[in-house]
ROVOBA-867868 format. One record per residue (C-alpha): x, y, z; residue in one letter; residue number from 1. Coordinates in steps of 0.2 Angstrom, whole numbers. Each point is the difference from the previous one (the first is absolute). Layout:
<pts>
+-------+-------+-------+-----+-----+
!    xx !    yy !    zz ! res !   n !
+-------+-------+-------+-----+-----+
!     X !     Y !     Z !   A ! NUM !
...
+-------+-------+-------+-----+-----+
</pts>
This chain:
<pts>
+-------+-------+-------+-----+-----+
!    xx !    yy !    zz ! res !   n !
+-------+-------+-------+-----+-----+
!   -15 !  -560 !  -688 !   X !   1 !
!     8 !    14 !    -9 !   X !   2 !
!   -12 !    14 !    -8 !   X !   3 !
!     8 !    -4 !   -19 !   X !   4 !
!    -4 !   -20 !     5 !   X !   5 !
!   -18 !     5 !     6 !   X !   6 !
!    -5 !    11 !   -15 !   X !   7 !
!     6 !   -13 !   -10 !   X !   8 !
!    -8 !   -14 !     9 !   X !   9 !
!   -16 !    12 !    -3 !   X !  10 !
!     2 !     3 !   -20 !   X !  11 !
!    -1 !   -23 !    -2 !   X !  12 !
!   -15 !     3 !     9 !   X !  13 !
!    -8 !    14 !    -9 !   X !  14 !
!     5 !   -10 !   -16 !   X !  15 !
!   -11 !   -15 !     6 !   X !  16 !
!   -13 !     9 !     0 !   X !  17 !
!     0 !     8 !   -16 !   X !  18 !
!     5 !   -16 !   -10 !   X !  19 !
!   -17 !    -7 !     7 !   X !  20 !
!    -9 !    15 !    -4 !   X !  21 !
!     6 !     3 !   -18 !   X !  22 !
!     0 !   -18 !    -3 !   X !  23 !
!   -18 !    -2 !     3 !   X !  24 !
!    -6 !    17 !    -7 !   X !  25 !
!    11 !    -6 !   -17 !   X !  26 !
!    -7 !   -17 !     0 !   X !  27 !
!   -18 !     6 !     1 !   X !  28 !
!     1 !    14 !   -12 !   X !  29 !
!    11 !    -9 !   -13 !   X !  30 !
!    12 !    17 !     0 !   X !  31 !
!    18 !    -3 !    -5 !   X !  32 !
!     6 !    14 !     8 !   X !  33 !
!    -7 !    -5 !    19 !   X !  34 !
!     8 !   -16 !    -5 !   X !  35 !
!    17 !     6 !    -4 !   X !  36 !
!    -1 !    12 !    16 !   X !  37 !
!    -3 !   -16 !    10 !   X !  38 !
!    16 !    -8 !    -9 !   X !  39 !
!     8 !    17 !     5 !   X !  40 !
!    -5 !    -2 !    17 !   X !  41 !
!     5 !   -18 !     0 !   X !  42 !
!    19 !     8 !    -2 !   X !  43 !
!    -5 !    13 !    12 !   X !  44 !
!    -3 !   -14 !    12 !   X !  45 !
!    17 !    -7 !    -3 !   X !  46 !
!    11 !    14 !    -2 !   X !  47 !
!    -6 !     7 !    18 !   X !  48 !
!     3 !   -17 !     6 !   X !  49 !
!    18 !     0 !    -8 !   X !  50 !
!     2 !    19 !     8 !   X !  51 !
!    -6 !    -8 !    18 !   X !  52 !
!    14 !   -13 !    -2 !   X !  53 !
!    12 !    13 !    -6 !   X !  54 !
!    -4 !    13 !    14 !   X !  55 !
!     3 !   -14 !    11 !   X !  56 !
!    17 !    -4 !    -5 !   X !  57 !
!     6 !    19 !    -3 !   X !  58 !
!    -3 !     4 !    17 !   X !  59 !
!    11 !   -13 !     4 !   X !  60 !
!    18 !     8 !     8 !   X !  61 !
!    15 !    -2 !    -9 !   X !  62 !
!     8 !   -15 !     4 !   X !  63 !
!    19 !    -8 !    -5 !   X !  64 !
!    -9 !    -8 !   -13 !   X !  65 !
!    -7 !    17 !    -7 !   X !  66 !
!     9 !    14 !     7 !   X !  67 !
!    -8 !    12 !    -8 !   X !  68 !
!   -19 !    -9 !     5 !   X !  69 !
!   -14 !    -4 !    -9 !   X !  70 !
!    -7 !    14 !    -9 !   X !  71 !
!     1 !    -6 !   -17 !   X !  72 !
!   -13 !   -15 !     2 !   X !  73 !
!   -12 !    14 !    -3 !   X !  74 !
!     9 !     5 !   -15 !   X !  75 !
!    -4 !   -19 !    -7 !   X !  76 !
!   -18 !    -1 !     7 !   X !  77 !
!    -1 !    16 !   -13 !   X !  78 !
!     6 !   -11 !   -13 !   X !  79 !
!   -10 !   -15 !     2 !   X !  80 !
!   -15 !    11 !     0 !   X !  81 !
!     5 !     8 !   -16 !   X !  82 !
!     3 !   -17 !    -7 !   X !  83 !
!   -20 !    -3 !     6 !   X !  84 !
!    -6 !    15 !    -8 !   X !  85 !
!     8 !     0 !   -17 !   X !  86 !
!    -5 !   -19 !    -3 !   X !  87 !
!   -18 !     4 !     4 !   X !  88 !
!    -1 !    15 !   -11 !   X !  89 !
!     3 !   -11 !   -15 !   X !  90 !
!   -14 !   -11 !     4 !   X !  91 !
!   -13 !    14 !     4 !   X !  92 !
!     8 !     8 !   -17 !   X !  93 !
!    -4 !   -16 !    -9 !   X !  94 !
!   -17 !    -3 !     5 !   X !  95 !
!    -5 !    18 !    -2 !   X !  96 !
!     4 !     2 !   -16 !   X !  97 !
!    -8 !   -19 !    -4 !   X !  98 !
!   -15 !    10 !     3 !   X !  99 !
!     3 !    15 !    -9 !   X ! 100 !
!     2 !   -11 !   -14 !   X ! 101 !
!   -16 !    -8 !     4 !   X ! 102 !
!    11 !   -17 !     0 !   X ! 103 !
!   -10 !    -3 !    16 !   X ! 104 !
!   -17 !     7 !     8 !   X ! 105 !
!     0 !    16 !     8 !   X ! 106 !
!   -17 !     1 !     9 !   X ! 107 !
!    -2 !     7 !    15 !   X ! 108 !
!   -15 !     2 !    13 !   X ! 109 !
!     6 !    15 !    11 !   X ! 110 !
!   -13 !     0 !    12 !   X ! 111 !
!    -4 !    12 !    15 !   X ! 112 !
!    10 !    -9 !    12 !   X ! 113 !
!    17 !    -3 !   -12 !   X ! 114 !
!     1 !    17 !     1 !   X ! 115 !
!    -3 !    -1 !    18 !   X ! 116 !
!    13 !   -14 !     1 !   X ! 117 !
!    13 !    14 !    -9 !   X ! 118 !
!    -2 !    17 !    10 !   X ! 119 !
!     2 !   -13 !    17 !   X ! 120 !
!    17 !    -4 !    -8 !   X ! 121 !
!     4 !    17 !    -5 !   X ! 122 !
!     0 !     5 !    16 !   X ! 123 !
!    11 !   -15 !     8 !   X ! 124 !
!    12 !     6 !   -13 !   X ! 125 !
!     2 !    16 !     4 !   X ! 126 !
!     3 !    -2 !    17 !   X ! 127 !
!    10 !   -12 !     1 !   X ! 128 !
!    11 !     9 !   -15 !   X ! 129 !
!     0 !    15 !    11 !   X ! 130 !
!     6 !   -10 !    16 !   X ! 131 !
!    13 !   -11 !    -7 !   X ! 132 !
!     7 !    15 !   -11 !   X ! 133 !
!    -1 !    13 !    18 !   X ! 134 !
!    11 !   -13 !    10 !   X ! 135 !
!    10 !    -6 !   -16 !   X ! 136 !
!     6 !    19 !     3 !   X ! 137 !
!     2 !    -2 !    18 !   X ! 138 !
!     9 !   -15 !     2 !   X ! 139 !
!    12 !     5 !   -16 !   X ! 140 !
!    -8 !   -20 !    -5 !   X ! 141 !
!     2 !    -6 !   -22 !   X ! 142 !
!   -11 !   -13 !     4 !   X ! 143 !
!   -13 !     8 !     8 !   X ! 144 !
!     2 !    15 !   -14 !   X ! 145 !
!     0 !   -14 !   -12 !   X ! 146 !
!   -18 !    -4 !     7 !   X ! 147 !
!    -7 !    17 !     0 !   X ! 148 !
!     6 !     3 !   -19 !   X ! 149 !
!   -10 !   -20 !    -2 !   X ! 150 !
!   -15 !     8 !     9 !   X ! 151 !
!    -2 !    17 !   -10 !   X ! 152 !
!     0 !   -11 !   -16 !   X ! 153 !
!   -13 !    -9 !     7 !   X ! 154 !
!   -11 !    14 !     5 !   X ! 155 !
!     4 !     6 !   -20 !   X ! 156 !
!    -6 !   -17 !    -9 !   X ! 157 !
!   -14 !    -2 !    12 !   X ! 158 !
!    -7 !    19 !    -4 !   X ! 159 !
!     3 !    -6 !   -17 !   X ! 160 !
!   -10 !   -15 !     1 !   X ! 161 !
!   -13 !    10 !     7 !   X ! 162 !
!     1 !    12 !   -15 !   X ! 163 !
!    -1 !   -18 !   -10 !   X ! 164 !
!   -15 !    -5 !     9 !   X ! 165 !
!    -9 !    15 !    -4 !   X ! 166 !
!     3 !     0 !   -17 !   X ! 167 !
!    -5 !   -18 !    -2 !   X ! 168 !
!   -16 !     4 !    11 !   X ! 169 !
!    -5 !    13 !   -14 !   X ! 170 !
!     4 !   -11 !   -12 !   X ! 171 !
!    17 !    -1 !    -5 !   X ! 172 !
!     5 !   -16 !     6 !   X ! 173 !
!    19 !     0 !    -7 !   X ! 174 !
!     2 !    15 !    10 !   X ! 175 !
!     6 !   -12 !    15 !   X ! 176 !
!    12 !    -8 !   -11 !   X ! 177 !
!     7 !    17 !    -3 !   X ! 178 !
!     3 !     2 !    18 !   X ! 179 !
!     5 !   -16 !     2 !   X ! 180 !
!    15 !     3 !   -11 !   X ! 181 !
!     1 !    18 !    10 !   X ! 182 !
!     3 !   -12 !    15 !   X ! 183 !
!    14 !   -10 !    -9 !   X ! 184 !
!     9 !    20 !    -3 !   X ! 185 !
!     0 !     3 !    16 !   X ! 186 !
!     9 !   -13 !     7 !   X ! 187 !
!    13 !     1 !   -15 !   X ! 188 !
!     3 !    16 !     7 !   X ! 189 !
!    -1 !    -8 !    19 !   X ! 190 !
!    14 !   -15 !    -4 !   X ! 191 !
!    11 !    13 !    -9 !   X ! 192 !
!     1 !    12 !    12 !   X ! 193 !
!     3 !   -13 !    13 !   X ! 194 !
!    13 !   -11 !   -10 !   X ! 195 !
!    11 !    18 !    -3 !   X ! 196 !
!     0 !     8 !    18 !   X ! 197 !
!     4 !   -19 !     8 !   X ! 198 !
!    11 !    -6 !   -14 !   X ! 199 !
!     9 !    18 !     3 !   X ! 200 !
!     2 !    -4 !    18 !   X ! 201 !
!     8 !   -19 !    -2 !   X ! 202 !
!    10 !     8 !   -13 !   X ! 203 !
!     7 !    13 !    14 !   X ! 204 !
!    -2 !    14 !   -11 !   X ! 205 !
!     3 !    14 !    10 !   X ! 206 !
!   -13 !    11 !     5 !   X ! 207 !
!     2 !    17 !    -8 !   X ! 208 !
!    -9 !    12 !    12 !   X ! 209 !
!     7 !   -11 !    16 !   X ! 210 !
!    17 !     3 !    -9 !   X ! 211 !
!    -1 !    18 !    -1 !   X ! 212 !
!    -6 !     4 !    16 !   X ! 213 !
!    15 !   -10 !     7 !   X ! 214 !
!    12 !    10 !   -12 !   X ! 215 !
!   -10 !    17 !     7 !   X ! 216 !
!     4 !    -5 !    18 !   X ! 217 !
!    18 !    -5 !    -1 !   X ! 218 !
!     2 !    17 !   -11 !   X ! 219 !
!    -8 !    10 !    14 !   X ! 220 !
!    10 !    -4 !    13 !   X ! 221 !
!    11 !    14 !    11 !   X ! 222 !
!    13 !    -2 !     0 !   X ! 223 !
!     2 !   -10 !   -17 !   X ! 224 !
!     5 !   -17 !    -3 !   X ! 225 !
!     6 !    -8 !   -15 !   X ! 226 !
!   -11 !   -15 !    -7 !   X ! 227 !
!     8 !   -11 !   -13 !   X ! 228 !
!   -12 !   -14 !    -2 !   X ! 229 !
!   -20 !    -1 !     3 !   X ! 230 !
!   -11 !   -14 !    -4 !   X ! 231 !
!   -17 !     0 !     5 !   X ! 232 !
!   -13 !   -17 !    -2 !   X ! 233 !
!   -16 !    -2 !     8 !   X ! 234 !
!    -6 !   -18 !     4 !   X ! 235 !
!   -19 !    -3 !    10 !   X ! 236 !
!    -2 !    18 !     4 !   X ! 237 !
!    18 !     4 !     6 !   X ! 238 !
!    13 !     9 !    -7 !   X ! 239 !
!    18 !    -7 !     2 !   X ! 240 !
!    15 !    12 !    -2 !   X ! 241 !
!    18 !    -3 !    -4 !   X ! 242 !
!     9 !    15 !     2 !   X ! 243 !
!    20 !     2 !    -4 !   X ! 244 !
!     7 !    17 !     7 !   X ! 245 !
!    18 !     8 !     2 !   X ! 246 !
!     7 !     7 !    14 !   X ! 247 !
!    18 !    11 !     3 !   X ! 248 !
!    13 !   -14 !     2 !   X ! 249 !
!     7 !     6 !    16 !   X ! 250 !
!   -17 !     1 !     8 !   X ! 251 !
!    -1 !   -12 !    15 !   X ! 252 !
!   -11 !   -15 !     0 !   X ! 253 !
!   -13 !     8 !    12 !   X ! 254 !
!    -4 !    14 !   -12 !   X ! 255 !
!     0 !   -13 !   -15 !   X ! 256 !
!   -14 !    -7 !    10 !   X ! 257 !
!    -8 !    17 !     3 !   X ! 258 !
!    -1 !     4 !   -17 !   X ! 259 !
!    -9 !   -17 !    -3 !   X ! 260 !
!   -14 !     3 !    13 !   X ! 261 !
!    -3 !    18 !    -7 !   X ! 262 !
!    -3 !    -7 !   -17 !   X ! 263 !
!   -12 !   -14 !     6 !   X ! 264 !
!    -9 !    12 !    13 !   X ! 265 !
!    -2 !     9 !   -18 !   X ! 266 !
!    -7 !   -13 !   -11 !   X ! 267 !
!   -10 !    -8 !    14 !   X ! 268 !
!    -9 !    20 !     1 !   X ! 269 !
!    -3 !     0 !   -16 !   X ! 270 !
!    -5 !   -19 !    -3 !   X ! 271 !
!    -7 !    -7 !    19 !   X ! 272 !
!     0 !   -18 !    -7 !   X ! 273 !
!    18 !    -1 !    -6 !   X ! 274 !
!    13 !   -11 !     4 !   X ! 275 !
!    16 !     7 !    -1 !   X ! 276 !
!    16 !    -5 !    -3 !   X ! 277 !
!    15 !    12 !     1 !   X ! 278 !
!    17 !    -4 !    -4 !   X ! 279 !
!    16 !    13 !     2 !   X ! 280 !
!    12 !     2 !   -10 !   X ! 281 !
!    16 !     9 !     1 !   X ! 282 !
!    -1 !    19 !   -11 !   X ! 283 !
!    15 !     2 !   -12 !   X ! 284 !
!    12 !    15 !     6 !   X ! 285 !
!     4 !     9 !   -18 !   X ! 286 !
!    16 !     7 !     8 !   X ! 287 !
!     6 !   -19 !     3 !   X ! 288 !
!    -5 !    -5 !   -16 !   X ! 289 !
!    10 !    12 !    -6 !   X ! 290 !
!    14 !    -4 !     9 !   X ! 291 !
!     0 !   -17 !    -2 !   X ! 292 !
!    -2 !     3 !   -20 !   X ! 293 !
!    16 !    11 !    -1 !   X ! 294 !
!    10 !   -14 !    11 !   X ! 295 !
!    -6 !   -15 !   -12 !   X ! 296 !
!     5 !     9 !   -15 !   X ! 297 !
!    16 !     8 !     5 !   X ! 298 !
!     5 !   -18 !     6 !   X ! 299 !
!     0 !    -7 !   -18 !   X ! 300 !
!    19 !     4 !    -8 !   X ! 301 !
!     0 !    12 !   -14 !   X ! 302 !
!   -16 !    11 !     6 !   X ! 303 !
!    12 !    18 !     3 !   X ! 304 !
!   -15 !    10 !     5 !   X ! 305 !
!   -19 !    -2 !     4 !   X ! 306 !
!   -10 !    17 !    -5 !   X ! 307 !
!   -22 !     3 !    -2 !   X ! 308 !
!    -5 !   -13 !    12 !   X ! 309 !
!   -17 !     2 !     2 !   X ! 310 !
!   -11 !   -15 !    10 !   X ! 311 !
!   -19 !     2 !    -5 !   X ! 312 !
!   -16 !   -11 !     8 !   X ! 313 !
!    -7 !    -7 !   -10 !   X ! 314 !
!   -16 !   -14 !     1 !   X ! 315 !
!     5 !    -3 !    18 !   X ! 316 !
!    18 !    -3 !    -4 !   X ! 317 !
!    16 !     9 !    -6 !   X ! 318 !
!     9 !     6 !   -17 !   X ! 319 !
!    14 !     7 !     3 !   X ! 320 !
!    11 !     9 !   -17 !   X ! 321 !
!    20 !     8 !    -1 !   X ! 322 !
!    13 !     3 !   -10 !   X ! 323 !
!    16 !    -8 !     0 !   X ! 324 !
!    19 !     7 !    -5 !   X ! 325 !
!     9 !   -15 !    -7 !   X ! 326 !
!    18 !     2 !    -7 !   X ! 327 !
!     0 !     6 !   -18 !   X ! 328 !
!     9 !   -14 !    -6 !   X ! 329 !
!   -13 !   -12 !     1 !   X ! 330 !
!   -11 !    -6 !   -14 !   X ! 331 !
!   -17 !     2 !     1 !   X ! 332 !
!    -2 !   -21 !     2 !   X ! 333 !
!    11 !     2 !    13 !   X ! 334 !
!   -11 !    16 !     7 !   X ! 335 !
!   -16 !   -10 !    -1 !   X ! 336 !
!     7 !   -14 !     9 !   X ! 337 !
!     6 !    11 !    17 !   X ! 338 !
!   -19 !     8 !    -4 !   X ! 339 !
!    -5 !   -17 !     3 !   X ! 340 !
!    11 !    -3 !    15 !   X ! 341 !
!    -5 !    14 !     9 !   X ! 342 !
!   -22 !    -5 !    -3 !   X ! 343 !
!     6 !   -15 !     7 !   X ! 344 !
+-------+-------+-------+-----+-----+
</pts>
């Protein structure tokens, strides 16, 4: 079993047990907010079984079916989670403010071991925040980050609903409702962060800092090679490339390919994960632009002389600008139309 498989195996069982825990403790005490953070864990409990099946399948290899592999199943376990999150915020939203407008009763018994029942749980959730987010890092995983961001909002709510339970212990009793609706915050917060970063990634919107440092490497390079195209997605923890540069056109096919292995030994420094795909193409040679300009337009009848030619590069192609010397009896329509001639 793989080690993203194993911690994720890991978080469904850490979310059993708080579901029990909170679910009783909630129950007993009549507090909304240990209800809601049982409901939260609920999701908890099916997100890190969506991220187990999604870690499953994005270690997969690529295939012919999916060249590229499987990474993005953990892009769309994100999302499911995120749809799990935002439809249970609006039903701890609903309920909390029911009792805030004393629509429904907001007694609660906090007793010695509710409170109990909430620092064991405060615990769980920090240390399972702190693994999952330590190999999220590792294994460059969105599923596995997706958890840890899941689990910090956890450890929030529930030191809310501890702050809740107090208050209601010194006689406040709506102050659980307050951090009830805290709860349903946090995992607004939770669902919109994860539905941007994974709907960013579907999207194939390029990553900016993986972009740059691609560009830096390229640009470093000794001596220099011309780069005309670069796109830069990531997918599942990996960075995919597609590079377009331009070499002399006399250059031999071997050093075409030499040119090609520099620049992936360069992104693949710079980005260890990336899979590269380089493609040469022939530079231009000004001088046979040039040359080639001047033959075209002297071959069109009634162009005397070609004078201030000048080719320019410009957006990775080439505008090229001269004067022509037609015979002085012709009429500027007729002018226009050799003009026209010659562009074409």
């Amino acid at each position: 079993m793989s080690p993203q498989r194993r911690i994720a195996l890991v978080s469904v069982g850490a979310a059993c047990v708080l579901i029990v825990i909170k679910l009783v403790a909630g129950l007993a005490s009549g507090s909304l907010g240990l209800l809601a953070e049982a409901a939260h864990s609920g999701t908890d409990l099916a997100a890190a079984l969506l991220t187990f099946f999604a870690v499953s399948v994005a270690v997969r290899p690529a295939d012919s079916g999916h060249p590229y592999g499987h990474g993005k199943a953990q892009h769309l376990a994100a999302l499911a989670e995120a749809a799990f999150l935002i439809g249970l915020s609006v039903f701890i939203a609903a309920v909390a403010i029911a009792r805030l407008a004393g629509a429904v009763d907001s007694e609660v018994d906090a007793t010695w071991w509710v409170f109990a029942a909430v620092v064991l749980v405060i615990a769980i959730d920090a240390s399972r925040t702190a693994v999952s987010l330590r190999a999220a890092r590792r294994y460059r995983s969105d599923a596995l980050l997706a958890n840890a961001l899941h689990f910090g909002s956890d450890l929030a709510g529930t030191l809310a609903v501890l702050a809740g339970l107090s208050a209601a212990a010194l006689g406040f009793p709506k102050g659980d409702a307050i951090a009830a609706l805290f709860v349903a915050v946090l995992v607004v917060i939770a669902a919109t962060r994860l539905l941007r970063r994974n709907v960013n990634v579907l999207m194939d919107r390029a990553p900016v800092d993986a972009e740059d440092a691609a560009r830096e490497a390229i640009a470093g390079l000794d001596p220099p090679i011309e780069l005309r195209r670069l796109r830069v997605r990531e997918a599942g923890g990996t960075h995919f490339a597609d590079v377009v540069i331009g070499i002399a056109p006399g250059a031999a096919v071997g050093q075409g390919h030499a040119a090609a292995d520099r620049v992936e030994d360069a992104l693949r420094e710079r980005l260890p994960d990336a899979d590269v795909v380089v493609h040469v193409e022939p530079g231009a040679d000004e001088v046979e632009l040039r040359e080639r300009t001047l033959a075209a337009a002297l071959g069109v009848p009634q162009v005397r002389e070609i004078h201030n030619l000048a080719v320019l590069e410009v957006g990775g192609g080439f505008e090229v600008s001269l004067h022509l010397k037609l015979p002085g009896d012709l009429s500027l329509e007729q002018a226009h139309g050799v003009a026209e001639d010659v562009e074409g």
